[in-house]
C-alpha atoms as one frame of an Amber mdcrd trajectory, in Angstrom:
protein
 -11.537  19.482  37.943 -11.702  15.653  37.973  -7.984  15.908  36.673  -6.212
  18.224  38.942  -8.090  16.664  42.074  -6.282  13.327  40.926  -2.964  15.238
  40.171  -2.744  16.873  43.550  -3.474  13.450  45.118  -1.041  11.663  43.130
   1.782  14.284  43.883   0.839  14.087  47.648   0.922  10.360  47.975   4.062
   9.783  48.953   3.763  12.348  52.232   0.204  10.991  52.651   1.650   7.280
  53.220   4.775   9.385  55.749   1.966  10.738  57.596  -0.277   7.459  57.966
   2.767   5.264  59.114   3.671   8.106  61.286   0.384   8.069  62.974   0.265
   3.767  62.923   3.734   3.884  64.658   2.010   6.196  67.487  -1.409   5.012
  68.660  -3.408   6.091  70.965  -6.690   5.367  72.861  -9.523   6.879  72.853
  -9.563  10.513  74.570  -5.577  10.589  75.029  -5.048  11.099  71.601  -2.876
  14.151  72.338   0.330  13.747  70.160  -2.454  13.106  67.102  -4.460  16.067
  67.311  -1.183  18.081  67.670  -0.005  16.470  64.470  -2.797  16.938  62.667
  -3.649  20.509  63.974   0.070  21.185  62.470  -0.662  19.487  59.163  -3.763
  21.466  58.635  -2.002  24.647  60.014   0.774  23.873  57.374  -1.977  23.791
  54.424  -3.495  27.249  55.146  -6.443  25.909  57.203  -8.069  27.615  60.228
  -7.472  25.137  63.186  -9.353  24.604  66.435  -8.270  22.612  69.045  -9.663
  20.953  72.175 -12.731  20.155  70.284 -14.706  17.320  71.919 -11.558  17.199
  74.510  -8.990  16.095  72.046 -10.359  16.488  68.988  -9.460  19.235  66.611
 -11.216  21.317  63.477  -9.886  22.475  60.455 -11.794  25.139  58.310 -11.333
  25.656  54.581 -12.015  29.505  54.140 -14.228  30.125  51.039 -15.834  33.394
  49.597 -18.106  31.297  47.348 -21.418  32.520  47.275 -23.022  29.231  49.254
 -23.653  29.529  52.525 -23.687  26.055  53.556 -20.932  24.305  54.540 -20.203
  20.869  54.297 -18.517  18.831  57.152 -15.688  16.067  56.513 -15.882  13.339
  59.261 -12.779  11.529  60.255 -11.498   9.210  63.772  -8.235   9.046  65.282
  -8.162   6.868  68.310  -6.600   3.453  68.109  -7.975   0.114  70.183  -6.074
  -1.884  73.614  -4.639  -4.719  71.205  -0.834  -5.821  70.608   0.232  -5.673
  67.011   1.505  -8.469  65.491   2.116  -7.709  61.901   5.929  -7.475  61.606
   5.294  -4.073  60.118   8.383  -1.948  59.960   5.857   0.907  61.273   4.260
  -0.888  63.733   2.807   0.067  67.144   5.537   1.623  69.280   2.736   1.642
  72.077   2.655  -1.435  73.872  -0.851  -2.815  73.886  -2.200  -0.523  71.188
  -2.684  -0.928  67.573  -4.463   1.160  65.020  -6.030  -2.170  64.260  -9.849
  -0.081  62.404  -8.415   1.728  60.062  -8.470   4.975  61.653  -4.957   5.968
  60.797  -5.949   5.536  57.729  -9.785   7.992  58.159  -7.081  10.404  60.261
  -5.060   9.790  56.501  -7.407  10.482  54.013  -9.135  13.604  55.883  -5.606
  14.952  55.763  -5.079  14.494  52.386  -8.431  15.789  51.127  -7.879  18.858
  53.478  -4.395  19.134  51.653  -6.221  18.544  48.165  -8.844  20.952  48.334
  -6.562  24.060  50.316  -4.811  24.145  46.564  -8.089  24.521  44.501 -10.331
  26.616  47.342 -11.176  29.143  44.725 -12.949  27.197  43.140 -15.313  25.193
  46.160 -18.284  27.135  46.426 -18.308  27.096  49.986 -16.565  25.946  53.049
 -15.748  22.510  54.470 -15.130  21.558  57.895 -12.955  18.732  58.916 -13.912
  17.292  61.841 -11.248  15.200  63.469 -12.758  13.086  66.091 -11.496  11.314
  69.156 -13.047   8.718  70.891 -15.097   7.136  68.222 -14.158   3.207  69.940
 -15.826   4.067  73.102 -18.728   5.857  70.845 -18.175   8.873  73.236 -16.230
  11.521  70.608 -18.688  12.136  68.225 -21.026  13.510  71.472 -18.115  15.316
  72.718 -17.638  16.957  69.596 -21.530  17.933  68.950 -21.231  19.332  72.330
 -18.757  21.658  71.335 -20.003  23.120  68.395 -18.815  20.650  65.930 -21.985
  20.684  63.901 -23.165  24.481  63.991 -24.275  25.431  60.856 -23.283  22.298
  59.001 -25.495  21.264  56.011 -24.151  18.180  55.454 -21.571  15.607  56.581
 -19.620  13.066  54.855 -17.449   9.831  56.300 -15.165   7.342  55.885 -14.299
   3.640  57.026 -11.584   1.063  55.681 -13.637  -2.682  54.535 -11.166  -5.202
  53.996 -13.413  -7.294  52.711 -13.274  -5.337  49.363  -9.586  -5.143  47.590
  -8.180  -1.324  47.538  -9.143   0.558  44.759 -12.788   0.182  45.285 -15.329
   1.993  46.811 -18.815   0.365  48.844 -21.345   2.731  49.512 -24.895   1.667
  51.307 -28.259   3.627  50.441 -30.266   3.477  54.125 -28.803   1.855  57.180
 -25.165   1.101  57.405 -24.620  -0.045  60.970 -26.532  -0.959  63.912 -27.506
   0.706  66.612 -25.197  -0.231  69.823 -26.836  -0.308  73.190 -24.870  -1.311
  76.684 -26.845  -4.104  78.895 -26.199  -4.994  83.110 -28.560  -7.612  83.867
 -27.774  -8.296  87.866 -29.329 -11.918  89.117 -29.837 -11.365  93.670 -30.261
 -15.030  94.703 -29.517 -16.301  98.741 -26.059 -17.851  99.084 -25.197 -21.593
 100.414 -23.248 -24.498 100.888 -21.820 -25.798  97.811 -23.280 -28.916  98.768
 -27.033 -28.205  99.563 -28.048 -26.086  96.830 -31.999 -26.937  97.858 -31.419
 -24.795 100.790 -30.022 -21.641  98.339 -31.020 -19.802  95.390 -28.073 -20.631
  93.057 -27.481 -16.827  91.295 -24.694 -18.314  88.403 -27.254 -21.146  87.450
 -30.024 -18.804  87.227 -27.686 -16.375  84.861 -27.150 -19.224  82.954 -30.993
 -19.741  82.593 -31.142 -15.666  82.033 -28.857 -16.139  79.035 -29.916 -19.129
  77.494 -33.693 -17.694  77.565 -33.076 -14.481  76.227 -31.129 -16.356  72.978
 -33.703 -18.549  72.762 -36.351 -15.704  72.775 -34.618 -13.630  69.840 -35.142
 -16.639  67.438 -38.795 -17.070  68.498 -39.899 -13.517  69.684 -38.255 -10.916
  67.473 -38.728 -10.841  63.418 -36.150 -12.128  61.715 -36.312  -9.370  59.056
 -34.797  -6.877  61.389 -31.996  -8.821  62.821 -31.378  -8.062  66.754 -27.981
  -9.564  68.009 -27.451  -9.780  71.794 -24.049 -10.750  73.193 -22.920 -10.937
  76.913 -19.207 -10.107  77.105 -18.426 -10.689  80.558 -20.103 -12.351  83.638
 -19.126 -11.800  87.467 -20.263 -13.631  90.104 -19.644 -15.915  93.165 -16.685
 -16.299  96.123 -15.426 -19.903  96.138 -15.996 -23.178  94.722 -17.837 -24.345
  97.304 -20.158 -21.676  97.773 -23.691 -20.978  96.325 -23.203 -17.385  94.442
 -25.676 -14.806  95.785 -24.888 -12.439  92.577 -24.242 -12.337  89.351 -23.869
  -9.487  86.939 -24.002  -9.978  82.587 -22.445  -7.172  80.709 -23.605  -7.224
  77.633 -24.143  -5.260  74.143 -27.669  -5.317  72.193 -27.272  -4.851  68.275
 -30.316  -3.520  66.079 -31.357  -1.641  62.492 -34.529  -0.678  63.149 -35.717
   2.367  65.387 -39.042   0.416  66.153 -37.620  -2.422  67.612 -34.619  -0.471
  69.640 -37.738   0.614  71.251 -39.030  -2.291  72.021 -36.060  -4.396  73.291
 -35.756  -2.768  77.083 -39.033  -4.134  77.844 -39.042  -7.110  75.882 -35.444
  -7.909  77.365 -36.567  -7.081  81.417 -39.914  -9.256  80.826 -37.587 -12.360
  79.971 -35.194 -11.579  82.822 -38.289 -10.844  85.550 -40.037 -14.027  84.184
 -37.079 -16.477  84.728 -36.100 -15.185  87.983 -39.570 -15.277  89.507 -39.610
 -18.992  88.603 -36.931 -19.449  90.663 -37.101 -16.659  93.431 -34.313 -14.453
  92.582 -34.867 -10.961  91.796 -33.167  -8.963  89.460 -31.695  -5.555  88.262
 -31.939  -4.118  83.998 -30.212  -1.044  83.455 -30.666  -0.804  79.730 -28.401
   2.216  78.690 -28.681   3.376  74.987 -25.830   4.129  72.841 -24.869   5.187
  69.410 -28.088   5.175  67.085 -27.969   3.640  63.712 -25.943   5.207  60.986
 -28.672   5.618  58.305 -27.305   7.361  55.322 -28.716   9.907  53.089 -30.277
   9.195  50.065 -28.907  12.151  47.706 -25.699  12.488  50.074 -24.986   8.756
  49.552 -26.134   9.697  45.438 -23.479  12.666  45.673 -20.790   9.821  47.052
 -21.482   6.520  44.144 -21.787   9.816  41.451 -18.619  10.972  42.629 -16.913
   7.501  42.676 -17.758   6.113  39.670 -16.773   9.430  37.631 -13.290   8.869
  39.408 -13.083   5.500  38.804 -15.339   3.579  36.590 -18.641   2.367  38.060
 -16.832  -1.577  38.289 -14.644  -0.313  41.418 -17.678   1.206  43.088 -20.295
  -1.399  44.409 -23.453  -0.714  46.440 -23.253  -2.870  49.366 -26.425  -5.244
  49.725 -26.230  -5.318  53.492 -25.603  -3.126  56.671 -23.022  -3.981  59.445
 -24.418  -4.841  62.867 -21.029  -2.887  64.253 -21.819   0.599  65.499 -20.693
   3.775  64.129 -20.828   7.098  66.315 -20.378   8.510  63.059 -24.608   8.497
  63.455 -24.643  11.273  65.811 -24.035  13.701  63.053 -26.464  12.793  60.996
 -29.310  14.098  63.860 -27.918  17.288  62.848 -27.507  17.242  59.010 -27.880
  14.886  56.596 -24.743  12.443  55.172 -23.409   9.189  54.204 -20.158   7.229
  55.078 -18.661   5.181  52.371 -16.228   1.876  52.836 -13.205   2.102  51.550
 -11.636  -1.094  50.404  -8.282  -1.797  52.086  -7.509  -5.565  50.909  -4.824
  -7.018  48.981  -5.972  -8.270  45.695  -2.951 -11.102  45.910  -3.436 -12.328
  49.586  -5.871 -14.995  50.229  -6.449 -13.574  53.851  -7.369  -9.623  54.986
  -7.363 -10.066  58.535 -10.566  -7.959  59.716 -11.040  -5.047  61.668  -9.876
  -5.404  65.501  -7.376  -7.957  64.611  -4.132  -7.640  65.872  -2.324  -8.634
  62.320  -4.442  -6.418  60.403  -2.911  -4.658  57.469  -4.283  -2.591  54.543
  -3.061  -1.784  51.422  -1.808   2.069  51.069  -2.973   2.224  47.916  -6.257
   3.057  49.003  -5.529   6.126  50.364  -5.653   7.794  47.096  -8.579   6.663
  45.976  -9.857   7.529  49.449  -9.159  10.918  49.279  -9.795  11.629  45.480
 -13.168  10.166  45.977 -13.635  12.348  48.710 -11.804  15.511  47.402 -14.574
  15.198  44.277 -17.336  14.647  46.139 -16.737  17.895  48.489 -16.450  19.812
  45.198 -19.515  18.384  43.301 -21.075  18.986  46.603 -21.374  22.532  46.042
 -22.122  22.780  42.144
């Protein structure tokens, strides 16, 4: 089976690179990704699948019929949207959307869950049950994978599998990661109230952009001293707003900020531990303050025997020295976690890089390139894994 999964692939590549270019040259952000979904709601329509669209808004569904005699069915994960940056690779397919680049890889997930969904529509007779592609919008604003639970997405599903392109490993190779993969992704407003003033007698004011600056420094300081340094928490502020003129005391400031973490326990904890910092830096100082602490995508933690079923199925299709277990998680997010609180699964990295270059640009880079050849391997890898799935 092995064999003709590979065979298929191999005879497909050539329309599977068309189709990826074809979606690079026409990106689109996250929950306008209109001409996509109708693209690949015609691809799977082509291949004999049942399609759904307007899933999760602009997402779309593909099912792969089966009269096997399991009942479970397995899902197949895959983004589409593309990120606000300008390409600047030079690539013959490049962005023809000014501002926006497929710059993570998702033309490449959109890619591969086309080509497995292409794959496995010529050997259904012999899956013993059904899959469900699940092509999801939105995943950069961590809002799709919600939108697509919401709408039924995961009825019935008994487990889910993903993908993500890692330039850090050369194409041809596979990473997969036993427990947590990402980090948990939270959203953080910290607003400082202080009493405005002349520029020049800050004694008589309480200066709100110096006691941000205090606010910021303390809360780096704290992670260092306060939090264990065996589960990592990363807090970043992205964007501060405050003050009228240069010569007047700012009565406001507002942080934006994002709060990275692994661990459930301390996700828990941070709110608090984060407001206590805030409340005890502005009372020295008599400002008061605002925390709105707004959680977002959990922590993709992947399945034991689903993330077995994936390094099994990789290292049968191509020799256990392209397939490594990766020793550590990401602290980016995934949304691809929202699944897995309704069935159990694993995402895998696919490697992307080129073996000759001595730089992969990374993800969210606006010359970042992978190497095509991956998509094979992506979607063999996959392909297999859907069919050992159900044996």
């Amino acid at each position: 089976m092995l064999t003709r999964i590979k065979d298929l692939a191999t005879k497909l590549a050539p329309r599977l690179i068309e189709i990826r270019r074809h979606i690079h040259a026409h990106p689109e952000l996250s929950g306008q990704e209109y001409q996509t979904s109708a693209f690949v709601a015609g691809v799977l329509s082509s291949s004999g699948l049942h399609v759904e669209e307007g899933i999760g808004k602009t997402g779309v569904i593909g099912t792969l019929q089966n009269n096997g005699p399991d009942e479970r069915i397995l899902a197949i994960r895959t983004d589409m949207d593309a990120l606000p940056i300008q390409e600047r690779t030079g690539l013959e397919y490049a962005s023809r959307s000014e501002g926006v680049m497929h710059a993570c890889g998702h033309d490449v997930h959109t890619t591969v869950g086309l080509g497995t969904a292409m794959v496995l529509s010529q050997m259904a007779e012999e899956l013993g049950g059904k899959v469900r592609f699940l092509f999801q919008p939105a995943e950069e604003i961590a809002q799709g994978a919600n939108w697509m639970v919401k709408d039924g997405a995961m009825k019935n599903v008994s487990g889910v599998l993903g993908v993500h392109v890692f330039p850090s490993i050369p194409a041809g190779s596979i990473g997969v990661r036993y427990g947590a993969l990402t980090a948990a992704a939270d959203d953080l407003e910290i607003i400082i109230i202080g009493e405005s003033g002349h520029g020049a007698r800050p004694h008589e004011a309480i200066d709100a952009i110096w006691i941000a600056s205090q606010v910021i420094t303390g809360l780096q300081q704290a992670i260092s001293r306060t939090q264990n340094p065996l589960r990592p928490v990363v807090l970043s502020i992205g964007k501060i707003s405050g003050g009228r003129a240069p010569n007047i005391i700012a009565d406001q400031v507002q942080l934006l900020g994002t709060v990275r973490s692994l661990h459930p326990e301390t996700r828990t904890q941070l709110p608090n531990w984060i407001e206590n910092i805030v409340a005890n830096v502005c009372h020295s100082y008599g400002a008061r303050y605002q925390v709105n602490y707004r959680q977002g995508v959990p922590s993709v933690q992947n399945d034991y025997a689903m993330t077995q079923l994936l390094q099994s199925s990789a290292e049968e299709a191509w020799s256990s020295d392209r397939v490594q277990v990766l020793p550590e998680p990401s602290l980016g997010a995934e949304d691809f976690s929202v699944y897995l609180e309704h069935a159990p699964g694993s995402m895998f990295r696919l490697g992307v890089g080129y073996k000759d270059r001595i730089i992969n640009h990374p993800l969210h880079h606006p010359e970042f390139e992978v190497d095509e050849s991956a998509i094979i391997t992506g979607v063999v890898t996959m392909a297999y894994a859907a069919y050992k799935y159900y044996l």
